[in-house]
MIFISE-582637 format. One record per residue (C-alpha): x, y, z. Coordinates in steps of 0.25 Angstrom, whole numbers, plus 5000, padded with zeros to 4 digits. Layout:
N
XYZ/...
//
This chain:
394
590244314953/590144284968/591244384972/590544484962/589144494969/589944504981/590644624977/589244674973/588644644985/589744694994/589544824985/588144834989/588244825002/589344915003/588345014995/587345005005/588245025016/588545155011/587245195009/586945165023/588145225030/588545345018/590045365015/591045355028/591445485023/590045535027/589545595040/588345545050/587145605054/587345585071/586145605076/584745705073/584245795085/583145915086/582545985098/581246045096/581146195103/579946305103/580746405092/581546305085/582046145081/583446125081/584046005073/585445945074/585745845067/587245785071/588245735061/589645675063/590545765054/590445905053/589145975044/589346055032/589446225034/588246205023/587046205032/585846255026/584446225027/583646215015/581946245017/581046155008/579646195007/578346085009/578445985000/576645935003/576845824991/578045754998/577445795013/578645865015/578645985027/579346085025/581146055026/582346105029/583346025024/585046005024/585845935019/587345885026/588345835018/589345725020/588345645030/587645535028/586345475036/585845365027/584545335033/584645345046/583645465048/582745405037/581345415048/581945555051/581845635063/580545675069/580245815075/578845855075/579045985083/578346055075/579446115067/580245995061/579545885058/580745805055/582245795052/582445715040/583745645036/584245595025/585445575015/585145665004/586145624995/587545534998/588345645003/587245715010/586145715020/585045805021/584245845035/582745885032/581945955042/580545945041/579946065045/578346085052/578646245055/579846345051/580346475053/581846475051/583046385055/584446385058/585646275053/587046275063/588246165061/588946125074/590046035078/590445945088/589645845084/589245905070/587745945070/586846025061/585946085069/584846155064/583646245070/582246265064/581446385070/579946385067/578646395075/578446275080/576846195081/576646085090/578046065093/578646005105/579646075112/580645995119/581546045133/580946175134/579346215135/578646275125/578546425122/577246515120/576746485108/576746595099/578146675104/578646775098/580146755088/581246785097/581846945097/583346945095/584246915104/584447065108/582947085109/582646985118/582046965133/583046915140/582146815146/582746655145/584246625146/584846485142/586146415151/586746335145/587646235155/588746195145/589046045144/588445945151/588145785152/589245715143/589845855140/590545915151/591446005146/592446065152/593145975164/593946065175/594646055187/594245935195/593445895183/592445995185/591545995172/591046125164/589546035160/589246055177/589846185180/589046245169/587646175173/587946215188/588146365183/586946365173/586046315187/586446415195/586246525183/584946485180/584146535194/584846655195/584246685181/582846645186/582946735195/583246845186/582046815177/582646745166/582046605162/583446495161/583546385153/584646295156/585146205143/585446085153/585146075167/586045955170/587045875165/586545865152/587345865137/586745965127/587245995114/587546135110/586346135101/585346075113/585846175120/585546325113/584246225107/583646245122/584046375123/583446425110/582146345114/582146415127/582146545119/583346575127/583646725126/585046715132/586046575132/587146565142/588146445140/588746405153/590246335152/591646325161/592746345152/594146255153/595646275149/596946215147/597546295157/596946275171/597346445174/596246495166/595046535172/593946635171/592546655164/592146695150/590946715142/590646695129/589646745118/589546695103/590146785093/590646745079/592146825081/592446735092/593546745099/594846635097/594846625112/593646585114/593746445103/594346355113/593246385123/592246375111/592746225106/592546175122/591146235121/590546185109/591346055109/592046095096/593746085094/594246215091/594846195079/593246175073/592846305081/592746385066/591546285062/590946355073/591346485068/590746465054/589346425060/589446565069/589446635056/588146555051/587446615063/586946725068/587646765080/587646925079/586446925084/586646875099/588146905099/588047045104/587146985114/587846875118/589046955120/588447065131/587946945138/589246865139/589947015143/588847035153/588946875159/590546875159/590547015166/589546985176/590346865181/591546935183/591147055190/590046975197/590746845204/591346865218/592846935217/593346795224/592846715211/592846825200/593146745186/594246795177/593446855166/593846795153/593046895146/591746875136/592146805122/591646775111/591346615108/590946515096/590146425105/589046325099/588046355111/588046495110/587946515094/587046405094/585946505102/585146615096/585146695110/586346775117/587346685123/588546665128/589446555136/590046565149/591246495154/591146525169/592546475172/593646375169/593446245174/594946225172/595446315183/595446255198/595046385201/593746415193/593446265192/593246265208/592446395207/591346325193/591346215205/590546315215/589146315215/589146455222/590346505211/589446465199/588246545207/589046665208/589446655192/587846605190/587446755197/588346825188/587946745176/586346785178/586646935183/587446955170/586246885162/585146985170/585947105165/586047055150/584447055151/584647205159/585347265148/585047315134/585347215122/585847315114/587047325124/587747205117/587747285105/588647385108/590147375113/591247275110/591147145110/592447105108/
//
């Protein structure tokens, strides 16, 4: 009898662990972030395995007897969060109220939003760590609006990307803090050529009459989803991603630009999984969330920018340091799919050549590039938008 109560009892307990912890076979819930911005809130909530392709949102009306707001709500497969987020997570900014947790059923969690205001929202999967990240736009009352100031109240929707005053431009200095990218000659690291680059471009583009906003302004690590969150916060109506490329063979060298486009180019996927932190063999993920968004819209922009920027440097820098000119491509990076605006990344040279290393080391070399840079931006803003619709963009 003994030896049966303690079968019973280890049975029990072995129960409640289960339901504490979930199956081993089960993912985690990481960690639960949001950033509060004038337009719109942007959720991520981070998982360690990859999150289902199935990523809708479902809208629940009020629900006054229950004192429920109205939700959107999602639920995950394969993950379990026990109780973990039981309290939930407060927001208050006057469109969340909250971001609720909880398991929905043994396989499944679901992710509730409570909403104070809404408009419309957006649902994206990412990788490397696994995130779901999801925007809410809607007009916002008595919220707090964190890193950037508020805008008037009462401003007007935005105009599409083609309509738009070319009035605030987003540099993005790629990298930084733990991150620092790619590590040339002499240990030279991409996370500080690119800060020093996105320094010297931002007064030149003051000076033009453009209002800059840097996404760092030091050594600092920013996810890819922090990053383009600032920029659409800052109603950014242009997004340049600053970067230093690397390769295997210490010979190449030269500048590329690059702007989003779903037909990427093959060429162009082992700069993309450097980028966006992501093997290249997991590259078609990235593909399949492409599809899912609506890139046609600034593509044709994005493009007559990158040609504009990558021509501008090769014609402009002295004949003594003129870049090889690698062309403009076409690139599945997170940073610039993850932005509403026209954008494009730059690698301004290859740290792994002795040669261009040397130059991304010289203040007056990345001043020079820094010139060409804002003069090819000026003249995106001279010249008519429907430009980028005509011509070959192979």
């Amino acid at each position: 009898m003994r030896r049966l109560w303690r079968h019973v009892l280890f049975g029990i307990a072995s129960l409640a662990l289960l339901g504490a912890q979930g199956h081993p076979d089960q993912g985690n819930v990481v960690a639960v972030r949001h950033w509060s911005y004038p337009d719109y809130t942007r959720v991520v909530i981070e998982l360690d395995r990859p999150v289902s392709e199935k990523t809708d949102l479902r809208r629940l009306p009020p629900n006054p007897e229950a004192e429920r707001p109205e939700r959107l709500y999602i639920d995950i497969d394969g993950i379990w969060v026990g109780r973990r987020f039981a309290e939930g997570v407060p927001v208050g900014d006057g469109l969340l109220g909250a971001i609720r947790i909880g398991q929905n059923t043994r396989e499944a969690i679901r992710v509730v939003l409570d909403l104070d205001a809404y408009v419309s929202h957006r649902v994206m999967t990412l990788a490397h760590p696994d995130r779901l990240v999801i925007d809410v736009y809607g007009p916002r009352e008595g919220g707090e609006t964190l890193r950037w100031p508020e805008k008037e109240s009462g401003e007007a929707p935005r105009l599409p990307a083609g309509m738009r005053e070319i009035r605030t431009v987003v540099l993005d200095p790629g990298h930084g803090g733990r991150d620092p990218g790619a590590v040339g000659v002499g240990g030279l690291k991409e996370k500080d050529v690119t800060l020093r680059l996105a320094r010297a471009l931002s007064p030149l583009l003051e000076a033009r009459g453009f209002d800059v906003v840097l996404t760092r302004q030091d050594d600092t690590k920013l996810g890819l989803e922090e990053r383009t969150a600032l920029a659409e916060a800052a109603r950014g109506d242009l997004f340049v991603s600053l970067h230093a490329n690397a390769a295997p063979r210490r010979s190449v060298h030269g500048i590329e630009t690059y702007y989003l486009d779903e037909n990427h180019e093959r060429h162009s996927l082992t700069v993309a999984s450097r980028e966006n932190g992501v093997p290249r063999g997991q590259l078609s993920d990235l593909q399949r969330t492409l599809a899912r968004l609506r890139v046609s819209e600034v593509s044709p922009h994005s493009y007559r920018l990158a040609k504009l920027v990558q021509n501008q440097i090769v014609a402009g820098m002295p004949a003594r340091r003129k870049p090889r000119d690698l062309g403009v491509k076409k690139g599945p990076f997170y940073v610039l799919f993850l932005s509403s605006m026209p954008a494009i990344l730059l690698e301004a040279g290859f740290l792994t050549n002795s040669n261009e290393a040397k130059l991304l080391r010289d203040g007056h070399y990345l001043d020079a590039l820094a010139e060409q840079v804002a003069e090819a931006i000026s003249d995106y803003r001279r010249k008519p938008a429907t430009v980028a619709l005509r011509g070959d963009r192979r």
